[in-house]
C-alpha positions in Angstrom: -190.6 -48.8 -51.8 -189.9 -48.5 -55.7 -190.1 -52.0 -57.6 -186.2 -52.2 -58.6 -184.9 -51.6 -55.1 -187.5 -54.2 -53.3 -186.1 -56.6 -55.8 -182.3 -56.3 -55.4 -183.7 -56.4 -51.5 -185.1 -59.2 -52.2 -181.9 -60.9 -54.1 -179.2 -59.9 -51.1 -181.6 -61.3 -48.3 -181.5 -64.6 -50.5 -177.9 -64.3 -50.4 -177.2 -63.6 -47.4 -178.5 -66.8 -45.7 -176.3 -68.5 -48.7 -173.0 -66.9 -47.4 -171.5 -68.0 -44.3 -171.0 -65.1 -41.9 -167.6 -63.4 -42.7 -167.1 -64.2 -46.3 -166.4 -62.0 -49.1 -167.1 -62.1 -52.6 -163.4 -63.0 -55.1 -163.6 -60.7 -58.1 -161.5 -60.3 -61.2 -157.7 -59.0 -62.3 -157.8 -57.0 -65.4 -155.6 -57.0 -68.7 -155.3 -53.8 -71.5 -159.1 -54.5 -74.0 -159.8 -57.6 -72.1 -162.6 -58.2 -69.8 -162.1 -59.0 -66.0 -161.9 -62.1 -65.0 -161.6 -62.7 -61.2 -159.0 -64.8 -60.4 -159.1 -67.0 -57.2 -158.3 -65.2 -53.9 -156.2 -66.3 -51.0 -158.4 -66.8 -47.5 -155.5 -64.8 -46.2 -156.3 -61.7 -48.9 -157.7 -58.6 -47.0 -161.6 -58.0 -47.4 -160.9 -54.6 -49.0 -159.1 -55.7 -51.6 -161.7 -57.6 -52.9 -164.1 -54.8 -52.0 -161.7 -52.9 -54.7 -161.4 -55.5 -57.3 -165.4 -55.8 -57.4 -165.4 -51.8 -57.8 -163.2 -52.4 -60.5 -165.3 -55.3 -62.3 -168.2 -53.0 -61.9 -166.6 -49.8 -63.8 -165.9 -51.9 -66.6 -169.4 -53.2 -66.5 -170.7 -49.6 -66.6 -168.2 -48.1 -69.1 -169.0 -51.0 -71.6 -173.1 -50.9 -71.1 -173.3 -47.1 -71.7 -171.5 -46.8 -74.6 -174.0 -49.0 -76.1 -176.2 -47.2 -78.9 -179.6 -49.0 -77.7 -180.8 -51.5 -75.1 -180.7 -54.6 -77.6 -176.9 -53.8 -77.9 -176.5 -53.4 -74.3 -178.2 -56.6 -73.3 -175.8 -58.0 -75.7 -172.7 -56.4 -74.5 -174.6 -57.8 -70.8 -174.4 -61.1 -71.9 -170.9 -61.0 -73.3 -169.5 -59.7 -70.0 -171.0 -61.9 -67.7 -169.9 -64.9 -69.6 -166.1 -64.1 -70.2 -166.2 -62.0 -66.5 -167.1 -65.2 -64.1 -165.0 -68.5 -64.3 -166.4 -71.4 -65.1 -169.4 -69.7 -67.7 -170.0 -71.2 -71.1 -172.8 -69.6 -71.7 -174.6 -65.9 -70.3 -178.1 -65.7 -71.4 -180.0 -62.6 -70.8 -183.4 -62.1 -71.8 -185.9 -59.0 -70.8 -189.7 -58.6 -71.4 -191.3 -55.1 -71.9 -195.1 -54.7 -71.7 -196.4 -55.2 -75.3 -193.0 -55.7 -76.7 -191.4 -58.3 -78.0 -188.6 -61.1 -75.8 -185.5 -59.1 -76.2 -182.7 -62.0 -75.9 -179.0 -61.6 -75.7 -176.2 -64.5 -75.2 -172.5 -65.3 -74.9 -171.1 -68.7 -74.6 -169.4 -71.3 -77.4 -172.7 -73.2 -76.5 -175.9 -73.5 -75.2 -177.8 -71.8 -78.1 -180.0 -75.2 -78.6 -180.9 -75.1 -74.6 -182.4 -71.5 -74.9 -184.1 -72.5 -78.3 -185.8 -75.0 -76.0 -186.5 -73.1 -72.8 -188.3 -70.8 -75.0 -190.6 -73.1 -77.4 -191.5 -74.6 -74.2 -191.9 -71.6 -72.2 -190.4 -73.3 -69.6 -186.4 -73.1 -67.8 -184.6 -71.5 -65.3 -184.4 -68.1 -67.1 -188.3 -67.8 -67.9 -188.6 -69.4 -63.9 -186.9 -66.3 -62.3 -188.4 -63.7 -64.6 -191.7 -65.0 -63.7 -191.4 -65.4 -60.1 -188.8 -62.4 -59.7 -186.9 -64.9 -57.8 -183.5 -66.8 -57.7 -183.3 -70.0 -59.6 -180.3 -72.0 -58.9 -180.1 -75.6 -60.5 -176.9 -77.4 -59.6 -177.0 -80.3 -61.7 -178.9 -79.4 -65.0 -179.4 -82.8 -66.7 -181.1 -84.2 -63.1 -183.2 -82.0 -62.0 -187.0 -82.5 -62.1 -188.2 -79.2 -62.9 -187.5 -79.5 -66.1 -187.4 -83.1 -67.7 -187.5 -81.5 -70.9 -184.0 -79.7 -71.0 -182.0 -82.6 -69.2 -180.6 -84.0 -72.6 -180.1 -80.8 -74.2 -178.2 -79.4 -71.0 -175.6 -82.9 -71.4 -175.5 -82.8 -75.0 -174.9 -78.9 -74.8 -172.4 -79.2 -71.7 -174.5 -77.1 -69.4 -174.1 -78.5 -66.2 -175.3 -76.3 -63.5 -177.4 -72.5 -63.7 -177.8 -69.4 -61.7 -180.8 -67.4 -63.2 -180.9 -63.9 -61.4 -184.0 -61.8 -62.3 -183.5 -58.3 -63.8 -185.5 -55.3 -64.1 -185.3 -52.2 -65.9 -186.8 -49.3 -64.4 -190.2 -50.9 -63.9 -190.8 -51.5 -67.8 -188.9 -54.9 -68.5 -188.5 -57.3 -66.6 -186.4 -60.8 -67.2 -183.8 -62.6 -66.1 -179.4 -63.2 -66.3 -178.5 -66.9 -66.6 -175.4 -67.9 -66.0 -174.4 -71.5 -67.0 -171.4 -73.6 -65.1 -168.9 -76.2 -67.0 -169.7 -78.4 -64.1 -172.3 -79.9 -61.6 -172.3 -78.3 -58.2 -170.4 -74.9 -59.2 -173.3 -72.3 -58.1 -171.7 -71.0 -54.6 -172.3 -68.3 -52.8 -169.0 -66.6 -54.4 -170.3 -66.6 -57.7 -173.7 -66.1 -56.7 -172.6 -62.7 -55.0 -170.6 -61.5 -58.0 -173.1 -62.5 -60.4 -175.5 -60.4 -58.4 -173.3 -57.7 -57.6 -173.3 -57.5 -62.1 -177.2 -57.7 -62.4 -178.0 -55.2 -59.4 -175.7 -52.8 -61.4 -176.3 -53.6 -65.0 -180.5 -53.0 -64.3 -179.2 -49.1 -63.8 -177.2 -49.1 -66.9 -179.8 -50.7 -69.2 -182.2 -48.0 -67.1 -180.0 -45.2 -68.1 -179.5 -47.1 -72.0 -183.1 -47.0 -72.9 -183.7 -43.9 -71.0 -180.7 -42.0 -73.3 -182.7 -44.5 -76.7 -186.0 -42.9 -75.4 -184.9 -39.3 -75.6 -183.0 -39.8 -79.3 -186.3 -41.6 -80.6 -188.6 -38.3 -79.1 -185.8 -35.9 -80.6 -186.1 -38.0 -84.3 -190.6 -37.6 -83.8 -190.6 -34.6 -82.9 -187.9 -33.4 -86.2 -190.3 -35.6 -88.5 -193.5 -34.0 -87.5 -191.7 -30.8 -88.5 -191.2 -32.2 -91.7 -194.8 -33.3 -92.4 -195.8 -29.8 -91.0 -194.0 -28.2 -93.8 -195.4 -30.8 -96.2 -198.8 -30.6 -95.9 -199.2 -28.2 -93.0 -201.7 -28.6 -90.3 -201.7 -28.7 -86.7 -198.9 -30.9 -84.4 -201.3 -33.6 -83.0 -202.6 -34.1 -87.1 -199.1 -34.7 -88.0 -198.2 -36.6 -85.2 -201.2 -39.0 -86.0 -199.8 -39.1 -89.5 -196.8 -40.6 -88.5 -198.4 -43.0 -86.3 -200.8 -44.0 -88.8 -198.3 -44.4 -91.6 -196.0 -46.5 -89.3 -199.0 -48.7 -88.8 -200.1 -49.2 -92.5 -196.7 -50.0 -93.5 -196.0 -52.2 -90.4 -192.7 -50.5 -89.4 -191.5 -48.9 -86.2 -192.2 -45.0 -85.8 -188.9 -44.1 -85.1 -187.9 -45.8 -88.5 -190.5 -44.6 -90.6 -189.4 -40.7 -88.5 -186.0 -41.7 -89.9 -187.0 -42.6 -93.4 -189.3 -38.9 -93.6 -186.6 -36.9 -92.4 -183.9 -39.1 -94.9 -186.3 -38.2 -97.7 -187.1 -34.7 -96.8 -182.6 -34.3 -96.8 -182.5 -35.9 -100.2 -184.9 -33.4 -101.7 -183.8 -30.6 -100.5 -179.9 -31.0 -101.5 -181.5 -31.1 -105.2 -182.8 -27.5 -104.7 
């Protein structure tokens, strides 16, 4: 069984023996440029209308995450959705770690910025919890909670009351972690617990689909600067694609940049001709 679907398994089994038998998860309304919020539903509302309101959360989710130019910017746009999406967020932290690249970190929220300053120095929180053990982390009163000593003043000071970390993976390359903090002790339920999920389990095919679409523009940008150094000095393909690596090396910069840079160059010089 592939790694992303164990793992949203994994998440609704853990919700299911959260949600009483029967219930349904409330999502949002919607307004014209504004993000869906839910708004509370009526135990007399019929199941398919929520059904139909989480479709509709989910579209804007997807819309929103694909128009995004690169992963960094979708995790961003993640964050921001999250937070202004569920009532009761200050804060949506979102943080993803690829193998041999650097924490990629996105947030939303009037607060909370010291919190995740501190969770990460220490190396230690309910977001770094559930991308290490691929598991839900609830905490529903921040400031008491024994796990983490450290964070209890910074979570009052900060207004961060209570935390759902969801893990997140994208397409078996990052892995991390959605944290979504609560104005008040004692607000993770299983309502927001299913929406919440309902957001990651979709947004880990979006970023999927995000850095697959960055991964193709970034092979398209090589592969037009190893023309270029071709043309330059001529040689063979792998020579000038081991050029380009070891330029990007020497100088400390990104290939993709240092592609970008060549081919800028290469433009400039030839609209002097």
């Amino acid at each position: 069984m592939p790694a992303q679907r164990h793992g949203n398994i994994e998440r609704m089994s853990a919700l299911r023996r959260l949600v009483p038998r029967g219930s349904t998860p409330a999502t949002g309304t919607s307004a014209p440029q504004q993000i869906r919020r839910r708004r509370p539903l009526e135990s007399t509302t019929p199941a398919g209308l929520q059904a139909v309101e989480l479709a509709g959360l989910l579209h804007e989710l997807s819309v929103r995450l694909l128009a995004a130019e690169d992963l960094p910017a979708a995790v961003r746009r993640l964050a921001e959705f999250a937070q202004r999406a569920v009532p009761g967020a200050v804060r949506c932290s979102v943080v993803l770690i690829g193998d041999g690249e650097p924490l990629l970190h996105g947030a939303a929220g009037h607060t909370g910025q010291a919190f995740d300053d501190v969770q990460f120095a220490s190396g230690e929180g309910p977001g770094l919890e559930a991308t290490r053990g691929r598991s839900l982390v609830t905490a529903q009163d921040l400031a008491g909670d024994p796990r983490w000593p450290h964070l209890a003043a910074c979570a009052l000071e900060q207004g961060l009351h209570s935390v759902a970390a969801i893990p997140l993976e994208v397409r078996r390359s990052s892995v991390g972690a959605l944290s979504l903090f609560l104005s008040r002790p004692g607000a993770v339920d299983p309502d927001l617990l299913l929406t919440t999920m309902a957001i990651v389990g979709q947004a880990e095919v979006l970023l999927g689909e995000v850095h697959r679409r960055a991964g193709l523009r970034e092979g398209a940008v090589v592969d037009q600067a190893v023309g270029v150094i071709i043309a330059q000095r001529g040689g063979g393909v792998q020579e000038a694609y081991d050029v380009l690596r070891d330029t990007a090396q020497r100088l400390g910069l990104d290939r993709q940049v240092v592609a970008e840079r060549l081919i800028a160059a290469a433009a400039a010089r030839n609209s002097l001709k």
